[in-house]
py3Dmol code that shows the C-alpha trace and the ligand (Angstrom):
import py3Dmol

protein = """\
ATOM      1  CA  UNK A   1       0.000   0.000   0.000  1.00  0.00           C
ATOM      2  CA  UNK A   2       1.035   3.462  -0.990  1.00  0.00           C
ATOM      3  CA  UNK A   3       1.462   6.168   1.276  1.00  0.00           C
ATOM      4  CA  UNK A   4      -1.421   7.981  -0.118  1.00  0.00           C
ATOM      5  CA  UNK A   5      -3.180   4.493  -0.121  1.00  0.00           C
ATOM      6  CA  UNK A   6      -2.850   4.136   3.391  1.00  0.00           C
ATOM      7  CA  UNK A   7      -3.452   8.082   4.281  1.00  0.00           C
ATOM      8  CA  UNK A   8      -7.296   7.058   1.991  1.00  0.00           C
ATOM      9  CA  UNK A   9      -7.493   4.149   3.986  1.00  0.00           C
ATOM     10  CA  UNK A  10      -6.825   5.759   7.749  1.00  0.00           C
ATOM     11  CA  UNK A  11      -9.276   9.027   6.807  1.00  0.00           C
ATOM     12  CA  UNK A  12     -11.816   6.083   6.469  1.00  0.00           C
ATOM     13  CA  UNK A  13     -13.823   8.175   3.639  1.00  0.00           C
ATOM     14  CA  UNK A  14     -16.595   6.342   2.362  1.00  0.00           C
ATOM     15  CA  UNK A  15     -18.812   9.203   1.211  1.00  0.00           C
ATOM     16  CA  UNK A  16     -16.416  11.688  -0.070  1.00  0.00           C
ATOM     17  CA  UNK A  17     -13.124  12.460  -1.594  1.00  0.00           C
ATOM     18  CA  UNK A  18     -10.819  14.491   0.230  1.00  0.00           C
ATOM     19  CA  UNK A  19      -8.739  17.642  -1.963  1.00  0.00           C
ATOM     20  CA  UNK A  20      -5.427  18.488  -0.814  1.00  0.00           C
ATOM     21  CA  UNK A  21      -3.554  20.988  -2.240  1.00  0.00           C
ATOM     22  CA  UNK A  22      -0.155  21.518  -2.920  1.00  0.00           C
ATOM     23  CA  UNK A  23       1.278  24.740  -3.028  1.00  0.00           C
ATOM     24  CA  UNK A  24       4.506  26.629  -2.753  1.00  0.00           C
ATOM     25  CA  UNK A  25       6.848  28.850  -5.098  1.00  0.00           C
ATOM     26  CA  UNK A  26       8.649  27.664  -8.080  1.00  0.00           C
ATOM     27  CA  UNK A  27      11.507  24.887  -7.840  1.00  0.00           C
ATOM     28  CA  UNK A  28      10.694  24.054  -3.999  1.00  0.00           C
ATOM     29  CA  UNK A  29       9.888  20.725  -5.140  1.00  0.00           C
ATOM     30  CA  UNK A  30       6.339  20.018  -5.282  1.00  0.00           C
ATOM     31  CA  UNK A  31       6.535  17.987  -8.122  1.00  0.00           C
ATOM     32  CA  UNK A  32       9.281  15.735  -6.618  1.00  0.00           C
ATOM     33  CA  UNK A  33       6.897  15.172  -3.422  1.00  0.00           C
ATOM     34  CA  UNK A  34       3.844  14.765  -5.373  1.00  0.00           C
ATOM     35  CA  UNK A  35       5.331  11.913  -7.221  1.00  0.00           C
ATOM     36  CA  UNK A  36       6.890  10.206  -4.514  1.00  0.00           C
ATOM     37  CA  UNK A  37       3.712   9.739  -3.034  1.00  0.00           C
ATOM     38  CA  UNK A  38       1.512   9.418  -5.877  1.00  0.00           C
ATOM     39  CA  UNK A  39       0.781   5.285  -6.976  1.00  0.00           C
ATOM     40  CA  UNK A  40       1.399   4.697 -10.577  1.00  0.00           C
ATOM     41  CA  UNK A  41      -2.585   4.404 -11.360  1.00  0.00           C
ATOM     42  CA  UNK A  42      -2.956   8.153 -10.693  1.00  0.00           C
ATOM     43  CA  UNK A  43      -4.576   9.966 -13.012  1.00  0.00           C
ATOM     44  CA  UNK A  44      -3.201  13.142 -14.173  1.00  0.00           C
ATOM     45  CA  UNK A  45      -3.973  15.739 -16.187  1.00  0.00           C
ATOM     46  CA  UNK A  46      -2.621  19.578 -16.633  1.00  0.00           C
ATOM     47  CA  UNK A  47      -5.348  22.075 -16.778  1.00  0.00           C
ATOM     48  CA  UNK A  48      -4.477  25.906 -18.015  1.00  0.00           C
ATOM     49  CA  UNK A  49      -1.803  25.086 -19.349  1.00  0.00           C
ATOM     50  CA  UNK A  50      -1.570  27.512 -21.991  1.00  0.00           C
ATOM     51  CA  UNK A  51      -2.552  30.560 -19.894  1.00  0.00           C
ATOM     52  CA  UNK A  52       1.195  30.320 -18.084  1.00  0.00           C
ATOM     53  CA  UNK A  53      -0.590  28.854 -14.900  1.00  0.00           C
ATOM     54  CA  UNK A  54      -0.627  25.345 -14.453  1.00  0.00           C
ATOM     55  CA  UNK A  55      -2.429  23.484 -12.684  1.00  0.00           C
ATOM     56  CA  UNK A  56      -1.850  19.554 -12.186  1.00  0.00           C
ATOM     57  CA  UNK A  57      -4.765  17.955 -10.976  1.00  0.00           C
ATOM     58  CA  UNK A  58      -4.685  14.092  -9.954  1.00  0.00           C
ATOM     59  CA  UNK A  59      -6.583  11.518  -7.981  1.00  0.00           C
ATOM     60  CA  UNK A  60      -6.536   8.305  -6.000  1.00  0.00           C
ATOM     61  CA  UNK A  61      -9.358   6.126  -5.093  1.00  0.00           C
ATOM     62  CA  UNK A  62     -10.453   8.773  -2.536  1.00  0.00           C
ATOM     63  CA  UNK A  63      -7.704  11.445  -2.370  1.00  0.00           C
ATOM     64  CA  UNK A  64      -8.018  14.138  -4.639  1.00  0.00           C
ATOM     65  CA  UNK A  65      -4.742  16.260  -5.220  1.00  0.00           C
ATOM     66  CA  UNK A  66      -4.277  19.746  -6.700  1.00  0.00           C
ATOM     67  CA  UNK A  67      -0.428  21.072  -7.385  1.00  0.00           C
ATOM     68  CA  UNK A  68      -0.227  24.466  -8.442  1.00  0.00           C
ATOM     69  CA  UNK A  69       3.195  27.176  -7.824  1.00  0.00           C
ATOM     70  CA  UNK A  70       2.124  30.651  -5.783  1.00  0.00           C
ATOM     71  CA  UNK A  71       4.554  32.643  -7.845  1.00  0.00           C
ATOM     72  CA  UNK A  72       4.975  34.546 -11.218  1.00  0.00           C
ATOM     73  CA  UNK A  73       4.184  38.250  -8.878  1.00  0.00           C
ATOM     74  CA  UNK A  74       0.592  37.336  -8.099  1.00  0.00           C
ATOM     75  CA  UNK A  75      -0.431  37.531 -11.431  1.00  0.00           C
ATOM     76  CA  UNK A  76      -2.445  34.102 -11.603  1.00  0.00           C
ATOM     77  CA  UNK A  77      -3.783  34.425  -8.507  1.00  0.00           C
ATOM     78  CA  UNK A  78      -7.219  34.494  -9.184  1.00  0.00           C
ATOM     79  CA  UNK A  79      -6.903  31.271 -10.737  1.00  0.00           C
ATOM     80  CA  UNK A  80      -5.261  29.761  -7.981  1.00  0.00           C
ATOM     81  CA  UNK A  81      -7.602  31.144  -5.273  1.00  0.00           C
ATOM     82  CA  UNK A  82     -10.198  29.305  -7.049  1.00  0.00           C
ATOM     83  CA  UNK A  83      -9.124  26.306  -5.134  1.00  0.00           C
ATOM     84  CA  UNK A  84      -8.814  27.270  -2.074  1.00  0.00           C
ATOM     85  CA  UNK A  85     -12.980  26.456  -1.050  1.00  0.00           C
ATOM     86  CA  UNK A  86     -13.090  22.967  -1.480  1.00  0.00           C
ATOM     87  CA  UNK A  87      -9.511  22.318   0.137  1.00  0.00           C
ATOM     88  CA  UNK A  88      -9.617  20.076   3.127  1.00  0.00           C
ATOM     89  CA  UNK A  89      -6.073  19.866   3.650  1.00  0.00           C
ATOM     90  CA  UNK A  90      -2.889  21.772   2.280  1.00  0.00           C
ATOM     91  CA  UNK A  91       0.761  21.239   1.975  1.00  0.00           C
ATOM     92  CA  UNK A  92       3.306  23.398   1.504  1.00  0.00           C
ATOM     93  CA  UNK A  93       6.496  22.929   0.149  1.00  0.00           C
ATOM     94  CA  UNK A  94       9.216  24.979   0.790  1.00  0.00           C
ATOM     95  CA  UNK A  95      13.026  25.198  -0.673  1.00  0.00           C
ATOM     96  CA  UNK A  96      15.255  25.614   2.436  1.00  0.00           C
ATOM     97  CA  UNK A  97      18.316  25.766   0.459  1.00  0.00           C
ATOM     98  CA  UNK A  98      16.696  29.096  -0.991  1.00  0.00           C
ATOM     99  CA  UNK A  99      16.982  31.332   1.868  1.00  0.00           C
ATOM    100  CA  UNK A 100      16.554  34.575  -0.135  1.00  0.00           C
ATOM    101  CA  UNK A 101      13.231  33.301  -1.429  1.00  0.00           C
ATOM    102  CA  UNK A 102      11.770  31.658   1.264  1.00  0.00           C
ATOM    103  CA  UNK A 103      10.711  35.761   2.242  1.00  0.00           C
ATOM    104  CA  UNK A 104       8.833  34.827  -0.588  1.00  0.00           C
ATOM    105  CA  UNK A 105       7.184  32.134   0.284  1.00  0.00           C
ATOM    106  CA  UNK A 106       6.239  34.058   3.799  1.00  0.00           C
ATOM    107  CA  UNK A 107       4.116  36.670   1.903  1.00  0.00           C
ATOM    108  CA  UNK A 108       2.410  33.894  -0.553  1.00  0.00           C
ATOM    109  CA  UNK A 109       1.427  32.159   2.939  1.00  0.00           C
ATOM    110  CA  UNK A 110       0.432  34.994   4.647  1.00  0.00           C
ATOM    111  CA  UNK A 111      -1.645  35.984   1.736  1.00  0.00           C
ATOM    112  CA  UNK A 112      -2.821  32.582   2.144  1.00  0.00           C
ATOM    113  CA  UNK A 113      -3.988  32.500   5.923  1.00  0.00           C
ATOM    114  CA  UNK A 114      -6.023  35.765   5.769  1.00  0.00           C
ATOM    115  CA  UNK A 115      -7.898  34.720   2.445  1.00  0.00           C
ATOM    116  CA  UNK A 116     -11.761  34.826   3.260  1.00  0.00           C
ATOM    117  CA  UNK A 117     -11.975  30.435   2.111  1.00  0.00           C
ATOM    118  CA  UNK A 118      -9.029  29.802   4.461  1.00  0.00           C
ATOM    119  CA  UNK A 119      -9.612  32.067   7.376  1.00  0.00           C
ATOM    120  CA  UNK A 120     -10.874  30.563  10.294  1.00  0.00           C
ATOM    121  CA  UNK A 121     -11.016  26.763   8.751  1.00  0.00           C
ATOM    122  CA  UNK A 122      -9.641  24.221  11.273  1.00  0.00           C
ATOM    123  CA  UNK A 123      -7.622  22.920   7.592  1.00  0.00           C
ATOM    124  CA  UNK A 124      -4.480  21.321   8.422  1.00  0.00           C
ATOM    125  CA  UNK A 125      -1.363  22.559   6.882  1.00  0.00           C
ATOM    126  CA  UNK A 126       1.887  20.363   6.319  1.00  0.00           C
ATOM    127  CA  UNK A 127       4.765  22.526   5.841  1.00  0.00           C
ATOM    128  CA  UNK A 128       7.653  20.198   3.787  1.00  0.00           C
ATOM    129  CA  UNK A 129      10.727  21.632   4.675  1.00  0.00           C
ATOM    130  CA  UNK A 130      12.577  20.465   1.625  1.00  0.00           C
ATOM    131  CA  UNK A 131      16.013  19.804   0.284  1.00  0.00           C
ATOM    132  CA  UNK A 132      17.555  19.146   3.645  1.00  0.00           C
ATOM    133  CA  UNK A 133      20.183  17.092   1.719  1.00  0.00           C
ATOM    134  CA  UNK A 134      21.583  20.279   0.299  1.00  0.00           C
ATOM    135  CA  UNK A 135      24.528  21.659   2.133  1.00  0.00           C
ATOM    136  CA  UNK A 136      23.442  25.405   2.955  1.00  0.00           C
ATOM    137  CA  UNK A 137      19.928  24.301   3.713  1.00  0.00           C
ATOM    138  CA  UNK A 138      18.689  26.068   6.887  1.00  0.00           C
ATOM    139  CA  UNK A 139      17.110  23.838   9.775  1.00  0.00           C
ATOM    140  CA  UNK A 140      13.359  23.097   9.890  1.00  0.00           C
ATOM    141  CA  UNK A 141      13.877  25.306  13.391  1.00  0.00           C
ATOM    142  CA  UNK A 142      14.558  28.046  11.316  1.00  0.00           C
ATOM    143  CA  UNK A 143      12.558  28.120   8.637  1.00  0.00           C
ATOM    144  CA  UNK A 144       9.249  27.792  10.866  1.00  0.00           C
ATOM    145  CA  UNK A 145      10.813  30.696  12.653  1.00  0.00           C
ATOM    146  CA  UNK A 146      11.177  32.666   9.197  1.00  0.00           C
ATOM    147  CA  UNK A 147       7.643  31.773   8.134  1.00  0.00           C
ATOM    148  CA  UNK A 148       6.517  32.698  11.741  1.00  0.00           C
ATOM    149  CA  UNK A 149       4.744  29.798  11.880  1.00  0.00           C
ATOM    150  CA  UNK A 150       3.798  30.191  15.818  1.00  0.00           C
ATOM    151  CA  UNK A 151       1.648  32.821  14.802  1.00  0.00           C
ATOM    152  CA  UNK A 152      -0.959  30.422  13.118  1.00  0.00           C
ATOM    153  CA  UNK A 153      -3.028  29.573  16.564  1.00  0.00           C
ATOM    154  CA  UNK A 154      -6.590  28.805  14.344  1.00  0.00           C
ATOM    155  CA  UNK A 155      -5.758  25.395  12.086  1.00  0.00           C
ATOM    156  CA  UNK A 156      -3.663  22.536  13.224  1.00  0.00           C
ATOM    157  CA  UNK A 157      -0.238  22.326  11.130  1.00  0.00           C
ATOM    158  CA  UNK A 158       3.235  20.970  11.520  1.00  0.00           C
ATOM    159  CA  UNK A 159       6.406  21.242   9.644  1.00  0.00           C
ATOM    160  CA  UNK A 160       8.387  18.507   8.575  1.00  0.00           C
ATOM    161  CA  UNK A 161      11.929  18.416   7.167  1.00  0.00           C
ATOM    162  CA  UNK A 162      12.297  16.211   4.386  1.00  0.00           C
ATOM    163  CA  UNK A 163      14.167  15.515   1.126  1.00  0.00           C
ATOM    164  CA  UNK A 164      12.001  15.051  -1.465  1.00  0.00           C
ATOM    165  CA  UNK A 165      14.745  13.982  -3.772  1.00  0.00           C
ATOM    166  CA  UNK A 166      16.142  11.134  -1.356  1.00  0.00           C
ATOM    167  CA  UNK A 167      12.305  10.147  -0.567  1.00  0.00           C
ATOM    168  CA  UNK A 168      13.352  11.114   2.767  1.00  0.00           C
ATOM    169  CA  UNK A 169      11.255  12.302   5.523  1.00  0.00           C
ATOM    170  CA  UNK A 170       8.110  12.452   3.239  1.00  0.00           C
ATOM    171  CA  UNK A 171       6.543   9.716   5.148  1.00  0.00           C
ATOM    172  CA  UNK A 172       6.654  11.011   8.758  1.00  0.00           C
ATOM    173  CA  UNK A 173       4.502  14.612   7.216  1.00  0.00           C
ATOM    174  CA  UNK A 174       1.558  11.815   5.685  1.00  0.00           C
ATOM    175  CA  UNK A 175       1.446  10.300   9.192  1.00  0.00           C
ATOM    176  CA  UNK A 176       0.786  13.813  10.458  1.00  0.00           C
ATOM    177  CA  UNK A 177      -1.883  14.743   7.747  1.00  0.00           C
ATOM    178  CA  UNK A 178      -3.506  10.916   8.315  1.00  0.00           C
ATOM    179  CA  UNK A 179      -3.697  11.984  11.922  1.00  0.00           C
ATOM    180  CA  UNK A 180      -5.128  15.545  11.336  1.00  0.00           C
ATOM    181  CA  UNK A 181      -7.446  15.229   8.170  1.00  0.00           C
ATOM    182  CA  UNK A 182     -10.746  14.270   8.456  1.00  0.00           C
ATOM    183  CA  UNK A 183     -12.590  15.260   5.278  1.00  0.00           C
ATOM    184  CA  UNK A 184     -15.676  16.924   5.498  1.00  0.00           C
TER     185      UNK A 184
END
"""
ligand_1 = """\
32
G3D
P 8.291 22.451 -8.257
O 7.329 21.385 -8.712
O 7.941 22.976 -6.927
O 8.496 23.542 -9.250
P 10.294 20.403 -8.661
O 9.724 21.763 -8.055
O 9.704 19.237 -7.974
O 10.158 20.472 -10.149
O 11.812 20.487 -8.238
C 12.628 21.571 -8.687
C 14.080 21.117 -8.705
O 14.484 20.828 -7.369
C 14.332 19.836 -9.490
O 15.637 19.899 -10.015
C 14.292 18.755 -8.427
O 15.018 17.607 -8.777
C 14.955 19.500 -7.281
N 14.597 18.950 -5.979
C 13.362 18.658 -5.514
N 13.434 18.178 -4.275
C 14.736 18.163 -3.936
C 15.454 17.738 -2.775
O 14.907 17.275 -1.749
N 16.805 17.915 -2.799
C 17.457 18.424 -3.889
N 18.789 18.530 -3.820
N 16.819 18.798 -5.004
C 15.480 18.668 -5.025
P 15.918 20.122 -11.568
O 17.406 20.108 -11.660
O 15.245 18.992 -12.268
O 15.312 21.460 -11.897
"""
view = py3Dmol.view(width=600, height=400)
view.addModel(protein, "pdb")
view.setStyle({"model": 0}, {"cartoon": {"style": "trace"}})
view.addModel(ligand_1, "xyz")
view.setStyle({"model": 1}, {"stick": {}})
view.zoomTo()
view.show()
C-alpha cells in the first residue's frame, strides 16, 4: 500500500473524496513530493496550461490532489484562489536551500492565511521543509521561525523536514496529515 493508499485508507472516507492541495513557489519541489507519493494508477492531467498557470490535478481512489506554484508576482492568482474552497487539507512545500526566497514564500502564505476560504477553517497545513540534503539548507527550526509559523493559533499544522529527492522524511509529514485530516 502506498502512502497515499494508506493516508485514503486511515481518513476512512466512504462518502467523499478528500482535496489536498499543494502549493509553494517555483523549484521548492512540489513535483518531486507529489510523485513520490503518488501510486502509478494516478490519473493526471494539466489544466491551463496555456494561460502560463498550471495546474496539475490528480486523484486516487479517494484522495483528490491539486499542485499548483504561488509565484509569477501574483499575477495568476485568481486562478489559484479558485481552489482554495473545497480544500480540506494543504501542503506546503518549501526550498530551504533558498533562503533569499523563502521571504517569498512568507508573503504567498500569509496571503494565504487571511484569504476569506481559508480564514478561520480548522484545515491542516503540512509545511515540507525540503532539500535538507543540500549543504546550505537552513534547519526546519529556522525556517518555521522565518515563516513565523507560531503565529498560526486557528488550524492545526506541523512542519516537517524532508528531502524530497532522497524520498526522505516524506513519510513522517503523511502520518501527520492521516492523523489531522478528516474530510468533510
Ligand atoms: P516544483 O514542482 O515545486 O516547481 P520540482 O519543483 O519538484 O520540479 O523540483 C525543482 C528542482 O528541485 C528539481 O531539479 C528537483 O530535482 C529538485 N529537488 C526537488 N526536491 C529536492 C530535494 O529534496 N533535494 C534536492 N537537492 N533537489 C530537489 P531540476 O534540476 O530537475 O530542476
Amino acid at each position: 500500500m502506498g502512502f497515499l493508499d494508506k493516508l485514503a485508507f486511515c481518513l476512512r472516507l466512504k462518502r467523499r473524496d478528500v482535496n489536498i492541495l499543494c502549493l509553494g513557489l517555483d523549484n521548492s519541489g512540489k513535483s518531486t513530493i507529489i510523485n513520490c507519493l503518488k501510486p502509478t494508477s494516478a490519473q493526471a492531467k494539466d489544466l491551463f496550461p496555456t494561460t502560463g498557470f498550471s495546474v496539475e490535478k490528480f486523484s486516487t481512489s479517494r484522495l483528490s490532489f491539486t499542485v499548483f506554484d504561488m509565484s509569477g508576482q501574483g499575477r495568476y492568482r485568481n486562478l489559484w484562489e479558485k481552489y482554495y474552497e473545497g480544500a480540506d487539507a494543504i501542503i506546503f512545500v518549501i526550498d530551504c536551500a533558498d533562503k533569499l526566497r523563502i521571504v517569498v514564500a512568507k508573503q504567498e502564505l500569509d496571503a494565504l492565511l487571511i484569504h476569506p476560504d481559508i480564514l478561520q477553517r480548522q484545515i491542516p497545513i503540512l509545511f515540507f521543509a525540503n532539500k535538507m540534503d543540500l549543504s546550505g539548507a537552513l534547519p526546519s527550526v529556522a525556517v518555521s521561525q522565518m515563516l513565523g509559523l507560531n503565529n498560526i493559533k486557528d488550524k492545526p499544522w506541523h512542519i516537517c523536514a524532508c528531502s524530497a529527492l532522497k524520498g526522505e522524511g516524506l513519510e513522517d509529514g503523511v502520518k501527520w496529515l492521516q492523523a489531522n485530516s478528516s474530510g468533510r
